[in-house]
DRENTOR-31761 format. One record per residue: x negated, y, z negated of N, C-alpha, C in turn; residue in three letters. Coordinates in steps of 0.05 Angstrom, whole numbers, padded with zeros to 5 digits, always signed. Layout:
! DRENTOR-31761
XYZXYZXYZALA/...
***
This chain:
! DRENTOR-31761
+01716-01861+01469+01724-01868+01496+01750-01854+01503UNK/+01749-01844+01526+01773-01827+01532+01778-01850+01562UNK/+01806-01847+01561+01821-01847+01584+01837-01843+01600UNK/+01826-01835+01624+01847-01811+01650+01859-01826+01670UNK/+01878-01837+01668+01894-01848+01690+01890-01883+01693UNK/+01876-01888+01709+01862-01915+01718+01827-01911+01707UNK/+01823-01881+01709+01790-01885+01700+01785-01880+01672UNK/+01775-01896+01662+01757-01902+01634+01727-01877+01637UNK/+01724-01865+01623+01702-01851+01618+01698-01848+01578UNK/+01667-01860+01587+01652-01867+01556+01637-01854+01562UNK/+01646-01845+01525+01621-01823+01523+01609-01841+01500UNK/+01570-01832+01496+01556-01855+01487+01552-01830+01461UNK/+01562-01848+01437+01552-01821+01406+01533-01837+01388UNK/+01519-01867+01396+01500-01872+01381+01485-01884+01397UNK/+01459-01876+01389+01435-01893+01417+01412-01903+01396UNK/+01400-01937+01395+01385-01937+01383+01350-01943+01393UNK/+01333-01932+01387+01308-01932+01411+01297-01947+01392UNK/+01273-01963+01410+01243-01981+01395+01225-01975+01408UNK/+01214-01956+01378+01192-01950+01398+01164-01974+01402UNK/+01153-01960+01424+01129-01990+01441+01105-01985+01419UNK/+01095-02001+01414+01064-01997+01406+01042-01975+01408UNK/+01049-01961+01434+01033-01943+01436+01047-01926+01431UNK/+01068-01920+01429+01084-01894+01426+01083-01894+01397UNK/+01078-01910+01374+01071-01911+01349+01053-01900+01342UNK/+01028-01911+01357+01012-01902+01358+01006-01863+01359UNK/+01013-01859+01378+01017-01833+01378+01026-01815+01370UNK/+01044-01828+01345+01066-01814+01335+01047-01793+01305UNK/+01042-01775+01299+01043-01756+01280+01054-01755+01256UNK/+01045-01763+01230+01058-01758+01204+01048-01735+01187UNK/+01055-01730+01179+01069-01698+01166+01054-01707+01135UNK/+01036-01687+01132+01016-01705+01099+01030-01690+01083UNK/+01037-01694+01065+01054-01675+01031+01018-01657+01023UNK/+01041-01635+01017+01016-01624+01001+01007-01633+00972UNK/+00985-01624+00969+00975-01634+00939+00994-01637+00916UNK/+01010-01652+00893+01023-01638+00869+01008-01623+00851UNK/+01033-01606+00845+01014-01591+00824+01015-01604+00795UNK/+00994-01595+00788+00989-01614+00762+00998-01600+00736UNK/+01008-01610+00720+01021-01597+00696+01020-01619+00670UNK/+01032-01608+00645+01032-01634+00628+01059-01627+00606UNK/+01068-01650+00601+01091-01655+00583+01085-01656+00562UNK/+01099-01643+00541+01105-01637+00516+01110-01671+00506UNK/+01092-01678+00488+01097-01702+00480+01126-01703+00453UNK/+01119-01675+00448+01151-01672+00417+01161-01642+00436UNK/+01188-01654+00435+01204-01632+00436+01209-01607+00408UNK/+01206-01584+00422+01212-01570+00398+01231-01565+00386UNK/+01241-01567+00359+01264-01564+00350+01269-01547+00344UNK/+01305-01537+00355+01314-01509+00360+01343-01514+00346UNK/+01339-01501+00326+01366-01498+00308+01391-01472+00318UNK/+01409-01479+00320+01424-01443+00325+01452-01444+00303UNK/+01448-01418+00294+01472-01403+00287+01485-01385+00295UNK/+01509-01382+00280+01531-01360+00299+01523-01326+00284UNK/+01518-01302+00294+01515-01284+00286+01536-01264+00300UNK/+01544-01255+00280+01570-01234+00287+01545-01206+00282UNK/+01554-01184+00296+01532-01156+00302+01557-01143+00300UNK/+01550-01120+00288+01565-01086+00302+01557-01087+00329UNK/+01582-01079+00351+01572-01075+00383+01557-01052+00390UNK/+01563-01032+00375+01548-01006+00380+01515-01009+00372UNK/+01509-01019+00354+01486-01013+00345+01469-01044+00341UNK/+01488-01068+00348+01469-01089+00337+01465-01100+00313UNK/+01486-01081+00299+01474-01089+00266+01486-01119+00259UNK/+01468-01136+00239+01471-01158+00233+01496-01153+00205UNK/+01524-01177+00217+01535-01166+00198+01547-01201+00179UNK/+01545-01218+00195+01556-01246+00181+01539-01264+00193UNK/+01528-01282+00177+01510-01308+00198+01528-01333+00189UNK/+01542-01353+00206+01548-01374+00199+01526-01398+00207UNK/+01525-01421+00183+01500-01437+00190+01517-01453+00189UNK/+01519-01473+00211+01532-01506+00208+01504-01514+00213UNK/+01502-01530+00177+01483-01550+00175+01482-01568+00185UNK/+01451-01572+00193+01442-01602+00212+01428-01626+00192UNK/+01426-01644+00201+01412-01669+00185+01383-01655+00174UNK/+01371-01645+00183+01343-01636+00179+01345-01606+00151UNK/+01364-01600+00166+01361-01577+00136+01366-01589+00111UNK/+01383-01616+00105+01383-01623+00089+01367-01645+00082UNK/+01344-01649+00100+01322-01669+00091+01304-01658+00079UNK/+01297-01668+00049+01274-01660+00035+01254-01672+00043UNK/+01236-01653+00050+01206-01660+00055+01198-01654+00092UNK/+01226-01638+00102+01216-01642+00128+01219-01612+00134UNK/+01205-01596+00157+01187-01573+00157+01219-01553+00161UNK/+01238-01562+00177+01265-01542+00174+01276-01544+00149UNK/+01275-01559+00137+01292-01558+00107+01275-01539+00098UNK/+01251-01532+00096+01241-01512+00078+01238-01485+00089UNK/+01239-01482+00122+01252-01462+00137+01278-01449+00123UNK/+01293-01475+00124+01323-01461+00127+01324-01449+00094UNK/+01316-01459+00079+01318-01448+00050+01308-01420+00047UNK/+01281-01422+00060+01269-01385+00058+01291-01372+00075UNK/+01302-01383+00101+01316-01353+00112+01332-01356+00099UNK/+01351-01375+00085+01374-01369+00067+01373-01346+00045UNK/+01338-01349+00033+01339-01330+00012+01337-01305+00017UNK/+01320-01304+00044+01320-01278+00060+01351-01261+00063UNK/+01368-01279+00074+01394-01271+00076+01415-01265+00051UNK/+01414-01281+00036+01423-01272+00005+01409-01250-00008UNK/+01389-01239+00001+01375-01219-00006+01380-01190+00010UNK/+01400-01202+00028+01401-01172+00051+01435-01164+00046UNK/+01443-01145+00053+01465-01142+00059+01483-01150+00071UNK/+01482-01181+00088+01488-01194+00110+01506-01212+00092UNK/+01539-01219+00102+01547-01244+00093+01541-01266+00105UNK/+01544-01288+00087+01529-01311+00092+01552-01331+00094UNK/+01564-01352+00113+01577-01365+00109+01559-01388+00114UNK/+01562-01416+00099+01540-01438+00101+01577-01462+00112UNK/+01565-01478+00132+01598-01501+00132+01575-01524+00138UNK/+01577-01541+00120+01555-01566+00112+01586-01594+00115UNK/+01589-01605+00139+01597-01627+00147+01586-01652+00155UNK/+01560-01650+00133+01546-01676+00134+01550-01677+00098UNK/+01551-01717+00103+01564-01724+00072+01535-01729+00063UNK/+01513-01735+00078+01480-01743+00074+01467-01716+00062UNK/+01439-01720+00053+01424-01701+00043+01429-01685+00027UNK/+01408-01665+00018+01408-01650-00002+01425-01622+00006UNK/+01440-01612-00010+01451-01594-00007+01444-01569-00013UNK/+01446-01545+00002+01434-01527-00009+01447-01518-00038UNK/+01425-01506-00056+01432-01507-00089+01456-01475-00080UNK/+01472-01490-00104+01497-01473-00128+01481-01474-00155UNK/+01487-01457-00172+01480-01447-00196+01505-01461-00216UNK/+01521-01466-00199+01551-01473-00217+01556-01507-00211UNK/+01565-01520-00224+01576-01544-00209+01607-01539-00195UNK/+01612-01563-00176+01631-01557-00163+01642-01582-00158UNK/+01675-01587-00155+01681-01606-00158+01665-01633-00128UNK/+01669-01649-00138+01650-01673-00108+01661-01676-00088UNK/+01657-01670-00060+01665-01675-00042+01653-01680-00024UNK/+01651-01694-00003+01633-01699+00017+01627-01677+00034UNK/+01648-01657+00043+01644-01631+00055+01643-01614+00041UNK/+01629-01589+00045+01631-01567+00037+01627-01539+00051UNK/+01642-01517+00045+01644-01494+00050+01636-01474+00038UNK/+01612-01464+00044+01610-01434+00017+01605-01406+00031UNK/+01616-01390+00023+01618-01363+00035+01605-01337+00006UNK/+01586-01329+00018+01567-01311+00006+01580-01288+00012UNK/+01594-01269+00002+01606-01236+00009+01577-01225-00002UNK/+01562-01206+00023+01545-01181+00009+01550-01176-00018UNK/+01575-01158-00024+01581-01147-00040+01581-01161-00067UNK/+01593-01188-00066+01594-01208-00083+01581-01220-00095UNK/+01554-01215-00087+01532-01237-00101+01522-01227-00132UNK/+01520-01240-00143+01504-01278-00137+01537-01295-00144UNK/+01559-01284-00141+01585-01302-00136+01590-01314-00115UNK/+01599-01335-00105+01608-01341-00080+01634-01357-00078UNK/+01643-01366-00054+01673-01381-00049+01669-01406-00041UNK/+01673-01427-00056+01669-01457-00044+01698-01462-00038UNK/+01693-01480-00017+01713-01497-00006+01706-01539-00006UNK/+01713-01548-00018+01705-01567-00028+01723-01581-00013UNK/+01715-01607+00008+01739-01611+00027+01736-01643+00025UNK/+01759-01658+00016+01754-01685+00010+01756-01696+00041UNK/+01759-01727+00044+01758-01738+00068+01779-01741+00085UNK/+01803-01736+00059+01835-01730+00071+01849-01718+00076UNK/+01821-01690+00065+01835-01662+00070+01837-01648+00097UNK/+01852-01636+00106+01850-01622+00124+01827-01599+00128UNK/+01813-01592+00154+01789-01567+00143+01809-01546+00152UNK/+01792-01535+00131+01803-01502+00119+01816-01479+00141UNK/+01822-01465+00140+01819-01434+00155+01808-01417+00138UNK/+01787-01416+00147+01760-01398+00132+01760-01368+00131UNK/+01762-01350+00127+01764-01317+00124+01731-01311+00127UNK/+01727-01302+00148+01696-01296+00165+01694-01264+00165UNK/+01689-01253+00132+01687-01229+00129+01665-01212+00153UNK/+01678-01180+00160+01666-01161+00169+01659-01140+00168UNK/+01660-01123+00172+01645-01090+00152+01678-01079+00145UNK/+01671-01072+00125+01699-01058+00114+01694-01026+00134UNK/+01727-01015+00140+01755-01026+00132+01760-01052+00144UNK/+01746-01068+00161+01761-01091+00196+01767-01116+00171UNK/+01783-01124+00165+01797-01140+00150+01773-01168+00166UNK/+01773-01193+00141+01766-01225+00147+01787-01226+00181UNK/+01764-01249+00190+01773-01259+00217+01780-01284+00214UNK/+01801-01306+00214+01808-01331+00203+01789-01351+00232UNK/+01786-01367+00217+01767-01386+00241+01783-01421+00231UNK/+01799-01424+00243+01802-01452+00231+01787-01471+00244UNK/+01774-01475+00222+01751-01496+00220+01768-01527+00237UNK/+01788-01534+00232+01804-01556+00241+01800-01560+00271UNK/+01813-01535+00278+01813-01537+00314+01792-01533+00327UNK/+01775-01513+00311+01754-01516+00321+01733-01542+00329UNK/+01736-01564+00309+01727-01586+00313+01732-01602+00321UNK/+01760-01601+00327+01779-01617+00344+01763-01615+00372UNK/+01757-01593+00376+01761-01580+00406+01732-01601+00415UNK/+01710-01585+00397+01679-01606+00400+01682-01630+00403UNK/+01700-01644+00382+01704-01670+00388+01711-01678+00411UNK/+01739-01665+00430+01742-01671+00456+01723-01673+00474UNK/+01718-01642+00474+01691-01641+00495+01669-01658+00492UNK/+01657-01665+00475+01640-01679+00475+01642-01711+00484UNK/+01676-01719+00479+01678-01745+00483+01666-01765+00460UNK/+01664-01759+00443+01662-01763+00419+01680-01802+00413UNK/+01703-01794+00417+01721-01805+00412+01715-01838+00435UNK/+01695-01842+00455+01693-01856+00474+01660-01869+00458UNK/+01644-01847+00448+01618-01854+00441+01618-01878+00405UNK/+01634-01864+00395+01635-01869+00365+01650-01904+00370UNK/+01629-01912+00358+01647-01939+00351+01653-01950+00320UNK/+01693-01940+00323+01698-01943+00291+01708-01975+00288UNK/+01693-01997+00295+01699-02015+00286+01665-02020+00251UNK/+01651-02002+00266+01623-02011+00242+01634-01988+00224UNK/+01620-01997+00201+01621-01986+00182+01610-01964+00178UNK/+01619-01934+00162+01611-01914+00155+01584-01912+00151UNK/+01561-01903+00160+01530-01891+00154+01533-01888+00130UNK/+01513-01888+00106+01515-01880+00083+01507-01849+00082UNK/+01511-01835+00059+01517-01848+00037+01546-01867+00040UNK/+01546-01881+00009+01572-01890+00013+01591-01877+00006UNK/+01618-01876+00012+01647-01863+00013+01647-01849-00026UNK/+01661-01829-00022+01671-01821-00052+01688-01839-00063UNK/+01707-01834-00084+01728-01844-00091+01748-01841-00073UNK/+01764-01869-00073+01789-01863-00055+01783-01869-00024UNK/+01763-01851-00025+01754-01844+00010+01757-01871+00032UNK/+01743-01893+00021+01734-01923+00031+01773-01924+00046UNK/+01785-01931+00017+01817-01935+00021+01828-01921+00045UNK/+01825-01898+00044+01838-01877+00059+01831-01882+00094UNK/+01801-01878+00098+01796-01886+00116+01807-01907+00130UNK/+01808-01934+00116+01812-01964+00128+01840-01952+00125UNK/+01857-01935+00116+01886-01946+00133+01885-01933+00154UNK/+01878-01906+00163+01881-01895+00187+01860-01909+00206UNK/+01836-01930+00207+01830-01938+00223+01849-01962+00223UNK/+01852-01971+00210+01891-01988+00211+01904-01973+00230UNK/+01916-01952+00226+01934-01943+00241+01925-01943+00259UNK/+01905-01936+00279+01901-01922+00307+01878-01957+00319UNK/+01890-01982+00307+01876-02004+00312+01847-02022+00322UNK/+01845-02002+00298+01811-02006+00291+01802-02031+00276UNK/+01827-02045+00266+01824-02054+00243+01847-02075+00248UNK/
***
């Protein structure tokens, strides 16, 4: 509504109509076309990924890092026996192999050597080096590593700290909002020490 002097002039910005019976009548609806028909995958397919470092020029395969999933380390289920043949495939090629296994569950892929026990582990396969390799054996109090992510000689190891890196996932993911650390650890159960260690820092940050 505007107003000029003594005169009022309305302007109308909502009008509501009903329509009559017959004007219903006459009114036209608009039919949807047919849907098209399709069908849903009752199992999703499972899609594992790793990190592959290449020469830019040519493509060449030169380091594969595998962060193990629950399934590669389940015996008896169809990726665990996947991931074992390409592993051997890959220990068989010229390709370094870095494996970072941050699950404390399942079977681990085999060492020839024992190694001290830890819930995490790190092993790095150098081409050149085999059948030797570099474990990183990472207790529950340890800090993770900064890893040396060999490349074609002369280009010196590329450091990847494993730490921030997971930090970072953890953020983004919100992790920290989903996880509820008042229940108890999933098994397996804790190493030595580990149980202790845990319950004071969920102490500290008042979990506990």
């Amino acid at each position: 509504m505007v107003e000029i002097g003594e005169t009022r002039i309305v302007r109308q910005e909502v009008s509501i109509h009903r329509l009559s019976p017959s004007s219903e009548t006459g009114t036209s609806v608009a039919i949807p076309p047919a849907p098209v028909k399709s069908r849903i995958p009752l199992e999703a397919p499972l899609r594992l990924y790793s990190v592959e470092i290449r020469k830019a020029d040519t493509g060449q395969l030169v380091t594969v890092m595998e962060i193990l999933s629950p399934v590669n380390k389940r015996v008896g289920h169809e990726a665990h026996g996947d991931y074992l043949r390409k592993r051997r495939d890959l220990l068989r090629s010229p390709v370094h192999l870095m494996e970072i296994d941050l699950l404390r569950g399942g079977e681990r892929p085999p060492l020839e050597d024992p190694v001290p026990p830890a819930p995490y582990y790190v092993t790095l396969s150098r081409a050149e080096r085999r059948p030797t390799v570099e474990v990183w054996p990472v207790r529950l109090m340890d800090p993770l590593p900064v890893l040396p992510v060999p490349l074609l000689e002369p280009d010196p190891d590329v450091p990847l700290d494993l730490g921030a890196t997971v930090a970072t996932v953890y953020e983004r993911g919100a992790y920290g909002v989903q996880i509820d650390y008042r229940q108890p650890p999933p098994p397996p159960p804790l190493l030595e020490g580990g149980r202790a260690w845990l319950d004071a820092r969920l102490w500290e940050q008042g979990y506990r």
